[in-house]
N, C-alpha and C positions, 0 to 999 in steps of 0.2 A: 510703398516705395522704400528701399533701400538707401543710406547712404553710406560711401564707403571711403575710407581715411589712407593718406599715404602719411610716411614719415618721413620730416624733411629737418631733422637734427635736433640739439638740445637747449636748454634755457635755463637760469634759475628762476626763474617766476613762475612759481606751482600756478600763479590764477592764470594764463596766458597757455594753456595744452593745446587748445586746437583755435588756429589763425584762419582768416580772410584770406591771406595769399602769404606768400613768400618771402615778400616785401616787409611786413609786419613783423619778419623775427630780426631780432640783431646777430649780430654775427660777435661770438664768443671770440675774443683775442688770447690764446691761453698762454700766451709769454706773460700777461700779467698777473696769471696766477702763483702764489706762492705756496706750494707745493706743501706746507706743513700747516697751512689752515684748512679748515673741512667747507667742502663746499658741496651742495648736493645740484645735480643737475636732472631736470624732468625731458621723458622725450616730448616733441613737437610733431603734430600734425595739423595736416593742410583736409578740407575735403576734396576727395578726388574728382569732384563735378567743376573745381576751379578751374581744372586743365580742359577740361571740356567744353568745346566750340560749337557751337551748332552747324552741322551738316549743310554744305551750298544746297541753295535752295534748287538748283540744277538736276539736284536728285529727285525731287517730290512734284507732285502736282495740288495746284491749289484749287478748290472748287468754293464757291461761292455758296453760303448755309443759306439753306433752303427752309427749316425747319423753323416752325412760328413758336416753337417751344424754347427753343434756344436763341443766343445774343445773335447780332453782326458779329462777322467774321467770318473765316474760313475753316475748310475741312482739309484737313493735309494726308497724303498718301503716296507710297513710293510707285517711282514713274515704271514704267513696262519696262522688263527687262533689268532693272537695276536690282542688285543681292548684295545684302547687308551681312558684314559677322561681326562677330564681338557684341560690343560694347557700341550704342548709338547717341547724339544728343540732338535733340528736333529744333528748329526754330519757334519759339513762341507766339513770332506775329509773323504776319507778311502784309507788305503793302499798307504798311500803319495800322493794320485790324488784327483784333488776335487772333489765335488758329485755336474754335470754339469744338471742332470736331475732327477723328481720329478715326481711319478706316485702314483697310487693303493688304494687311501685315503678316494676312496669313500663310501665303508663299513664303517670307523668308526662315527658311528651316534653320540655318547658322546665327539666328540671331539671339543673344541672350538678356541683352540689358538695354532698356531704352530712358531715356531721360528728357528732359526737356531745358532749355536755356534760358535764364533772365528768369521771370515770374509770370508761369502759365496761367490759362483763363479758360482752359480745356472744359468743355461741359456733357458732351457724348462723346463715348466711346463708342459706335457704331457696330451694328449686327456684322457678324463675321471679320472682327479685325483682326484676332488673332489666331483666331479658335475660326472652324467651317462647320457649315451642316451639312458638307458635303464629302461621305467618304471616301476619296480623289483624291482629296487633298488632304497631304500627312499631317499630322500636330506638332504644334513644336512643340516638339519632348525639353528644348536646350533652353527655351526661352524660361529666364529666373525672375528679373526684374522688370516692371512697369512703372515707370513712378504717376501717382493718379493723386495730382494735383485737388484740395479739397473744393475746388469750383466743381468737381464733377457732379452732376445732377442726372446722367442716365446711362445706363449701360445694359449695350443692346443684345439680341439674342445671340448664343453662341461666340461672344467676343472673345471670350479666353477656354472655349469647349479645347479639352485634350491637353492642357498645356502642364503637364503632369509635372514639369521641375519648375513648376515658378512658386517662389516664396509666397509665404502668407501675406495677403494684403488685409492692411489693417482698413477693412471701412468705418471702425466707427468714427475716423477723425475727416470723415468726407461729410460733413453736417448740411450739405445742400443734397446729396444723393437723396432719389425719388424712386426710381425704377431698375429693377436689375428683372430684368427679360427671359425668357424662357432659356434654356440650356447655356445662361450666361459665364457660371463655373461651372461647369459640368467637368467630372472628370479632369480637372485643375487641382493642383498646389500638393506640397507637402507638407507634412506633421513638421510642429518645430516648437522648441521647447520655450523660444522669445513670445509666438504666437501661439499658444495651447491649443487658442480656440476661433471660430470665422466669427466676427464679431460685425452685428448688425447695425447701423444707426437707428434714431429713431426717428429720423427725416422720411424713412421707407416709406412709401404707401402701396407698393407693391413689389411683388415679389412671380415672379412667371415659373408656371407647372416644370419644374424639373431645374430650375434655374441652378441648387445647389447637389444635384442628385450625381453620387458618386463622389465627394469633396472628399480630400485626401488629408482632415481633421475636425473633428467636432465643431460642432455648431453652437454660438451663444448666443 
């Protein structure tokens, strides 16, 4: 997962660089500066997921988890007919339970950055969310970021096959991950000099034929 910073003005308090909200900074009065004393001022930023609201839930459909492997809660997925661009942020819960599982994402070609609201409980990412075993259906070439909340425990076959511009995902801080499934990165991410290498947990116990085959940077 990515997080990305806006800049929303300056401070003297080197410890205080990046705030909760906007709220949290004071507001500099510069009439009461006197212009012949040294003052040093640090920029300020906010994270850009503060501004981000999670999506009506109007958009998705929620399915009831089925899977004895995974908690209560639901699986979330965008409703027929609905196309996403940019930048998206998911609801966490619905209906008081959380949203335990992530499908259907692989039609949306404009879509690049997905995120999730409040503190996810995400545990499957399901066969063909992002990525298809079916070639019909295009890759998102555009899609960059996932953020993959450390509850994740499985990730299914094909979820991110083809998604050629999405950043290195750091698994080894997924410490509950179990399973990445057959052509799970296939043909996913690029070389990046923050993430050298794909890095494995040691929660693995399996790993499916072809799951990292074609990875667009070395393996650790």
């Amino acid at each position: 997962d990515e997080e990305t910073y806006r800049f929303i003005g300056y401070t003297q308090n080197e410890n205080q660089l990046v705030v909760s909200s906007e709220s949290a900074v004071k507001t500099v009065d510069f009439s009461t500066i006197i212009a012949t004393q040294p003052y040093k001022f640090y920029a300020v930023f906010v994270k850009d997921s503060v501004y981000n609201t999670p999506l009506d839930n109007s958009y998705f459909e929620f399915s009831s988890n089925n899977n004895a492997d995974v908690s209560d809660g639901y699986h979330i997925s965008p409703k027929a007919g609905v196309q996403f661009n940019g930048k998206i942020t998911l609801p966490s819960e619905y209906n008081g339970k959380p949203i335990v599982g992530i499908s259907g994402f692989n039609r949306q070609a404009n879509l690049t950055h997905v995120y999730w609201h409040g503190t996810p409980k995400l545990e499957i990412v399901n066969s063909n969310c992002f990525g298809s075993s079916s070639s019909s259906i295009p890759a998102l070439t555009k899609l960059q970021v996932v953020q993959l909340p450390d509850t994740v425990k499985f990730i299914g076959q094909y979820a991110f096959k083809g998604c050629s511009g999405l950043k290195p995902v750091d698994l080894s801080k997924l410490t509950k991950l179990e399973r990445i499934e057959t052509f799970a990165f296939a043909a996913s991410m690029t070389y990046s000099g923050e993430y050298p290498h794909f890095k494995i947990p040691g929660s693995v116990v399996f790993i499916g034929a072809t799951a990292l085959a074609y990875l667009g940077m070395p393996i650790a």
